[in-house]
C-alpha positions as CSV (number, residue, x, y, z in Angstrom):
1,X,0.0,0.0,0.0
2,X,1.4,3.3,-0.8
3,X,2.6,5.6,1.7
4,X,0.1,8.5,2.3
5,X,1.8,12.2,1.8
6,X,2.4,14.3,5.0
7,X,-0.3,16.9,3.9
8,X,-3.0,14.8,2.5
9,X,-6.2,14.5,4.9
10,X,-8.9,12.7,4.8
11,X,-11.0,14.6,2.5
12,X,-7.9,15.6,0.0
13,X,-9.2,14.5,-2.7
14,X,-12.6,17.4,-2.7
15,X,-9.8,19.6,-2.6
16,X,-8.0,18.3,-5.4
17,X,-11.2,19.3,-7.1
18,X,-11.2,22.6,-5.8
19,X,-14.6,22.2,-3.9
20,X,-13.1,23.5,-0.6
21,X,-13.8,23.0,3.2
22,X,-16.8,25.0,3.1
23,X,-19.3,22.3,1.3
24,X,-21.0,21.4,4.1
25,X,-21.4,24.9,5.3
26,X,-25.1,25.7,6.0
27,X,-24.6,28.9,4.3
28,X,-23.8,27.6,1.1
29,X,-26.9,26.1,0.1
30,X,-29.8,28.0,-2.0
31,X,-33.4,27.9,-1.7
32,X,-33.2,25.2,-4.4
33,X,-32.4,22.8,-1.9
34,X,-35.8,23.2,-0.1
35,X,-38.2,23.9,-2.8
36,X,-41.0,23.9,-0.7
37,X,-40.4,27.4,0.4
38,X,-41.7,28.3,-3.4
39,X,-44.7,26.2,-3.1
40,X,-47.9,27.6,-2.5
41,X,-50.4,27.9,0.1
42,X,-52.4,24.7,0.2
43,X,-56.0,26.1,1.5
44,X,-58.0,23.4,1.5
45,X,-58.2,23.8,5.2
46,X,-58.3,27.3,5.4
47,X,-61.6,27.4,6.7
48,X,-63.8,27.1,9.7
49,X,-65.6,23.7,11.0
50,X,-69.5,23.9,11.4
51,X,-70.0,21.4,14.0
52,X,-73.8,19.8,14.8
53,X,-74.4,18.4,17.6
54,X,-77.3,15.7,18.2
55,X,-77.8,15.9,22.0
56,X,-80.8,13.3,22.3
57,X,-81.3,10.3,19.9
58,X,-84.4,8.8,18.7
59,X,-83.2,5.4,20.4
60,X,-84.1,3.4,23.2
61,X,-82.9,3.9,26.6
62,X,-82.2,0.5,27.6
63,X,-79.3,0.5,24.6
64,X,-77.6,2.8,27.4
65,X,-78.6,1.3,30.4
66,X,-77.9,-1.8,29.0
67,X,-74.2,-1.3,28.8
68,X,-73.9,0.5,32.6
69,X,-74.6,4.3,31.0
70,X,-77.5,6.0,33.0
71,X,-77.3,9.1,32.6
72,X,-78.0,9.8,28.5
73,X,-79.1,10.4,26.4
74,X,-80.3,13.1,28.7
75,X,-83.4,13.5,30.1
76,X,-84.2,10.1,29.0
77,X,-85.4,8.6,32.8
78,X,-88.0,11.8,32.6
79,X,-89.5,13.8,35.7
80,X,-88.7,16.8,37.2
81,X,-85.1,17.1,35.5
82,X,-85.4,16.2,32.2
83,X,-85.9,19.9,30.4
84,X,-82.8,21.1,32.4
85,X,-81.0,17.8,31.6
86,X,-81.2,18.5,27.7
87,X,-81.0,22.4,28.2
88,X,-77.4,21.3,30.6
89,X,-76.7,18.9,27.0
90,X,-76.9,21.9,24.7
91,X,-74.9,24.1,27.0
92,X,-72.0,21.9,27.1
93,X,-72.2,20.5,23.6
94,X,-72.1,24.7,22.7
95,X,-68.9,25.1,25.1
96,X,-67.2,22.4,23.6
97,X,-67.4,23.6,19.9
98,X,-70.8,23.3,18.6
99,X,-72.7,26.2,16.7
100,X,-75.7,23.8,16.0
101,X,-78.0,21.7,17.6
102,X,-79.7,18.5,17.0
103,X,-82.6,16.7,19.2
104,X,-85.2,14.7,19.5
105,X,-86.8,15.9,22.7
106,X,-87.1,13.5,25.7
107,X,-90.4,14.1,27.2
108,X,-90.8,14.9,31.0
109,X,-93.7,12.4,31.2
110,X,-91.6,9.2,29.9
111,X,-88.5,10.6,28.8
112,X,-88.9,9.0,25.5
113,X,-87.8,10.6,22.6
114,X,-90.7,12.6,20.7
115,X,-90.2,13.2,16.9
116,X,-91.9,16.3,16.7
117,X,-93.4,18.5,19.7
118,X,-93.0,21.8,18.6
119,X,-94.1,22.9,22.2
120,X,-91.5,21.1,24.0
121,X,-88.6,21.9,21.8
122,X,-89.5,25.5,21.9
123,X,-89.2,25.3,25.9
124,X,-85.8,23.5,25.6
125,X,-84.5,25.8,23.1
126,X,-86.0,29.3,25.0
127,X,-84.2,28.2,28.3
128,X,-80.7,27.3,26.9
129,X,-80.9,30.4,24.7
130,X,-80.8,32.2,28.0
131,X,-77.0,31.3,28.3
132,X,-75.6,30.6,24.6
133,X,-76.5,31.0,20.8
134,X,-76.3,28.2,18.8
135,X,-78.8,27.2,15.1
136,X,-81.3,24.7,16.0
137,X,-80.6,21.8,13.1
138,X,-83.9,19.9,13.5
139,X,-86.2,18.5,11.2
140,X,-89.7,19.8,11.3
141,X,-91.9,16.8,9.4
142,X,-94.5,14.4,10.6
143,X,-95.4,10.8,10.1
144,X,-99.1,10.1,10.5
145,X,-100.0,6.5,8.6
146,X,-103.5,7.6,9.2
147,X,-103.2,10.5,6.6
148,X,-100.9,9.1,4.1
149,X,-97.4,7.1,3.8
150,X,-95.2,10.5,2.3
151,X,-93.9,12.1,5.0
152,X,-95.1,16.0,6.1
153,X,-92.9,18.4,6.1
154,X,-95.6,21.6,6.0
155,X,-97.5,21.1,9.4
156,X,-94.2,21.1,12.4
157,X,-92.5,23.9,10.8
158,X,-95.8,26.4,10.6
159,X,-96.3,25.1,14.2
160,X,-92.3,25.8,15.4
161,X,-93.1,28.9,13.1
162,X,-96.0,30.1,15.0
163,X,-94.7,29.9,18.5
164,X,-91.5,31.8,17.6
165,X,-93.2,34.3,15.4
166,X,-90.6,33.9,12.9
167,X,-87.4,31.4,12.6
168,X,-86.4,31.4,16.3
169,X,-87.1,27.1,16.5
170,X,-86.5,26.7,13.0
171,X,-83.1,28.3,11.5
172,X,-83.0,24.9,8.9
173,X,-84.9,22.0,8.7
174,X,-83.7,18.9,7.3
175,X,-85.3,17.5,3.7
176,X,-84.0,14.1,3.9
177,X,-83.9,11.2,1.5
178,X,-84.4,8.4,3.8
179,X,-85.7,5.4,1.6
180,X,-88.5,2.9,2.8
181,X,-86.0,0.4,4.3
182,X,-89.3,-1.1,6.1
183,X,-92.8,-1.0,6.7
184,X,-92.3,1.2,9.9
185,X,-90.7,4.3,7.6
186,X,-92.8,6.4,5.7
187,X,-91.4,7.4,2.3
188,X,-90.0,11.1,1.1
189,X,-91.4,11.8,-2.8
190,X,-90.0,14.0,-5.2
191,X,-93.1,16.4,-4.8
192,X,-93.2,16.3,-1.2
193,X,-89.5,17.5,-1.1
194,X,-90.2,20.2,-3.5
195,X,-93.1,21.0,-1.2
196,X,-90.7,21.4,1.6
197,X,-88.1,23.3,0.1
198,X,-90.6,26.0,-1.2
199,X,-92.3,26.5,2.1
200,X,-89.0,26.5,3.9
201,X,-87.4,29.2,1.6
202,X,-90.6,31.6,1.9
203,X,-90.1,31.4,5.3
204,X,-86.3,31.5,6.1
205,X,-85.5,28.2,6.8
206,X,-82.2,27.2,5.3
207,X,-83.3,23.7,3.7
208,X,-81.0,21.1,5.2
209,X,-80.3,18.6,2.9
210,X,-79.5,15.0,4.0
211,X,-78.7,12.9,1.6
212,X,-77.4,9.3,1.2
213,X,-75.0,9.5,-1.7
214,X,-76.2,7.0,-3.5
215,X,-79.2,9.2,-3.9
216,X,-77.9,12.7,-4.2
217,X,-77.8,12.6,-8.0
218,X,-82.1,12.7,-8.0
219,X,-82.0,15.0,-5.7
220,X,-79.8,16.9,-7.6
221,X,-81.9,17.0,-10.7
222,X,-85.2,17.0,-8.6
223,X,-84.3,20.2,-6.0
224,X,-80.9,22.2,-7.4
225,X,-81.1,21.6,-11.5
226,X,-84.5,22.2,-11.4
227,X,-84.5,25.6,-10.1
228,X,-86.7,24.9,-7.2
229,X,-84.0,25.2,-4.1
230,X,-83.1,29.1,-4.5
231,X,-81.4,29.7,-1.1
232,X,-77.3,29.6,-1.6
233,X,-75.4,28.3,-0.2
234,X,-76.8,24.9,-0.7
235,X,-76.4,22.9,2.9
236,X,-75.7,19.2,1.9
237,X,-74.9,16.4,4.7
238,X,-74.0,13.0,3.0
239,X,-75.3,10.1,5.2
240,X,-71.9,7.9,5.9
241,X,-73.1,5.5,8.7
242,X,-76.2,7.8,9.2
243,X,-78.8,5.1,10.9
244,X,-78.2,2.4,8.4
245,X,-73.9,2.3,8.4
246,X,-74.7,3.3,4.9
247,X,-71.5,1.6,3.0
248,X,-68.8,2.6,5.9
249,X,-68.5,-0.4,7.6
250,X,-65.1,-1.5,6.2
251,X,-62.1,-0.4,5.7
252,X,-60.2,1.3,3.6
253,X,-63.8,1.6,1.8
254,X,-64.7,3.8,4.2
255,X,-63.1,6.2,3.5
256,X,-62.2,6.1,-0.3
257,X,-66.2,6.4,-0.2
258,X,-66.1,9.7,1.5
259,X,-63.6,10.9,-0.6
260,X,-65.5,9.8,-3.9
261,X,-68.9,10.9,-2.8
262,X,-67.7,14.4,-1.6
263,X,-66.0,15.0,-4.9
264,X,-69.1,13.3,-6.9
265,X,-71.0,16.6,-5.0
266,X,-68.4,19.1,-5.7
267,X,-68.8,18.2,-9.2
268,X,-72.2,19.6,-9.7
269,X,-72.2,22.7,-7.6
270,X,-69.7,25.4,-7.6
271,X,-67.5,26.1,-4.2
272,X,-69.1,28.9,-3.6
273,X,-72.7,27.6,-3.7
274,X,-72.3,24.8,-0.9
275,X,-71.9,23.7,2.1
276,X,-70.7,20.4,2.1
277,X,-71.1,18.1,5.2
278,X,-71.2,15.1,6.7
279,X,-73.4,12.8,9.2
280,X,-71.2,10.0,9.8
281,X,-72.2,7.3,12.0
282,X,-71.4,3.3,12.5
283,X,-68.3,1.5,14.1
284,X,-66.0,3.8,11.4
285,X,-67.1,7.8,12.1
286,X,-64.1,8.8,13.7
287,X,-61.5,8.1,10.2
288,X,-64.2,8.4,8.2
289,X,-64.6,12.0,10.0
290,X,-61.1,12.7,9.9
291,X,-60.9,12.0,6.4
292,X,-63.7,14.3,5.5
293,X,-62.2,17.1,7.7
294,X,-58.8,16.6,5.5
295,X,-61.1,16.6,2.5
296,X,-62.4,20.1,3.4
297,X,-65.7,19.6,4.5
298,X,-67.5,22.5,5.9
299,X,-69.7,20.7,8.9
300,X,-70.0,17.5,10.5
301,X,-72.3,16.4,12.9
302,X,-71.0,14.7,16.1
303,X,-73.0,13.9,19.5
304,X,-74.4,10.8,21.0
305,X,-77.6,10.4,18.0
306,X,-75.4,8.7,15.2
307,X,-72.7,7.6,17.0
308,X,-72.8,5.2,19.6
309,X,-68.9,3.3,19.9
310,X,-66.4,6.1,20.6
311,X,-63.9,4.0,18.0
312,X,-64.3,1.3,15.6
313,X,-61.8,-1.0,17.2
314,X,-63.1,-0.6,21.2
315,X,-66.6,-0.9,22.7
316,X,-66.1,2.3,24.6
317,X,-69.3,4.5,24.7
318,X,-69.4,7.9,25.3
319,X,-70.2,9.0,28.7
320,X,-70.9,13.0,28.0
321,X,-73.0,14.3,24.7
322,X,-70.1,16.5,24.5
323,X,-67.5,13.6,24.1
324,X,-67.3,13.6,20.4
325,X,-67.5,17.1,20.0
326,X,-64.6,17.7,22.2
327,X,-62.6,14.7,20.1
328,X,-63.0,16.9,16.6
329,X,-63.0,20.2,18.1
330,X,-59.2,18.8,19.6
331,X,-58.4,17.3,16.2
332,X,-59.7,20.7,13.9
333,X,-57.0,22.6,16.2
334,X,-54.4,20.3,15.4
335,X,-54.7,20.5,11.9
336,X,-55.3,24.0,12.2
337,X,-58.9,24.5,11.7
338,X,-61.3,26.2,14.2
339,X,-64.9,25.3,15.0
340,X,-67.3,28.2,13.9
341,X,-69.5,29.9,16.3
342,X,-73.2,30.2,15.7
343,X,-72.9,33.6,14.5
344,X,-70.3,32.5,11.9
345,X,-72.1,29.1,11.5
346,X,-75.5,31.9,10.2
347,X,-72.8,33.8,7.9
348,X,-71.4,31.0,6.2
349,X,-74.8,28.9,5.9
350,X,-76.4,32.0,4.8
351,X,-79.2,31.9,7.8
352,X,-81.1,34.9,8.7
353,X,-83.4,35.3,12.4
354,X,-86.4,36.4,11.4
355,X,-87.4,36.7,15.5
């Protein structure tokens, strides 16, 4: 081996091509080295999260009580507590992040879960607006079998109209497209939703739609083509695990589907015309939420209705009705979103009080 000159270090040969020591100096490299500094702003989640929360459930009790939980949904054991049990519901579902609200209220006789009492939600609502604003997100039809099948949307929203002499009970109202799974659902026609949308526009309800995606293209035609839904920005909600785990019950399916159907929606209305939700529910809402929050989407609705497993690998139920709010509201901050207030929720939806 030959013997190494007296003057040669380690690195001789870079300076027998004239490099120099300073190659590894920090100072020497150029923005060219870190071309993300020239990339631009990616905003697809520059924008506040409209969070819904359903603070009561349509379900039986004993699917609680069943599994040790006694104490929701609230107001469900009834008596002298249950109004300021839900009212206690919306006030911490509001503090945690939410600028809507969702129920089903229990009543005080039973504490079962009434579809539509205008009367009682109007006393729920009127004591919790005492304290904090938030949109009431109901629905405002009926189901009576004795009248017809097709569901009424007309009659609960000109009572909830009456009592607050104007919009105060009903900011939106959902138009739904909930299919006749079985005999005990009535159905939603084309006419009856057109019904709906008409009367709810004339009288400054924002026309909730929530829609299973594998209908949204008839609604589409039927509601937004058609001319007949005039109030922008349209207020969509795909149905993701909504009652019947619509399609989201495996993975990575799950959430490939909420990434196809919310696209499939962007396609046929422009940004700037919607609102583009989510009311995800079944053993995969929390990715299948994340995934939609990543995606962009402007609202999600969280609380104890839709969601019953707190994550799809663990039989842990929530304990609160402001558990899952709490969980996204935590998340949005991470990835650097913030949960709207009500009064940004009414800007952004378009929603104007009436009274």
């Amino acid at each position: 081996m030959p013997k190494k000159k007296k003057d040669e270090g380690p690195y001789e040969w870079i300076r027998k091509w004239g490099i120099g020591d300073d190659l590894i100096s920090d100072e020497k490299y150029g923005e060219e080295e870190m071309p993300v500094l020239k990339e631009r702003k990616i905003l697809t989640l520059d924008k506040k999260v409209i969070i819904e929360a359903a603070i009561t459930g349509w379900q039986p009790v004993r699917w609680w009580r069943e599994r040790g939980v006694t104490n929701l949904p609230p107001g469900s054991n009834g008596g002298k507590t249950c109004i300021a049990e839900q009212v206690d519901a919306i006030l911490e579902c509001v503090q945690a992040g939410a600028a809507c609200i969702h129920m089903h209220p229990r009543h005080p006789k039973d504490g079962k879960a009434r579809l539509h009492d205008a009367e009682l939600t109007a006393e729920i609502i009127d004591r919790a607006y005492e304290q904090v604003d938030f949109i009431p997100m109901n629905h405002s039809f009926t189901q009576d079998f004795r009248k017809s099948i097709v569901w009424d949307f007309i009659t609960g929203a000109q009572e909830a109209l009456k009592l607050g002499k104007g919009n105060r009970y009903v900011q939106t109202s959902l138009v739904v497209t909930l299919p006749t799974y079985t005999e005990k659902h009535g159905i939603v026609t084309d006419e009856a939703a057109a019904e709906a949308v008409r009367f709810y526009e004339a009288n400054q309800i924002k026309p909730h739609f929530s829609c299973e995606p594998f209908y949204f293209s008839q609604l589409y035609r039927n509601l937004i083509e058609s001319g007949v839904a005039r109030m922008k920005p349209y207020l969509i909600a795909l149905q993701l695990g909504k009652h019947r785990d619509d399609l989201q019950f495996a993975d990575p399916w799950s959430y490939l589907n909420v990434i196809s159907f919310m696209g499939l929606v962007r396609s046929c209305i422009p940004e700037k015309d919607l609102v583009l939700g989510l009311h995800p529910g079944g053993r995969n809402w929390l990715p299948s939420t994340i995934v939609g929050l990543l995606n962009g989407a402007d609202y999600v609705r969280l609380g104890i209705e839709d969601i019953f497993f707190l994550r799809p690998h663990q039989d842990e139920i929530p304990k609160k009705v402001s558990t899952t709010v709490t969980m996204i509201r935590d998340f949005c901050e991470i990835i650097g979103r913030k949960a709207a207030t009500a009064t940004e929720a009414r800007k952004i939806m378009n929603i104007k009080r009436t009274s």
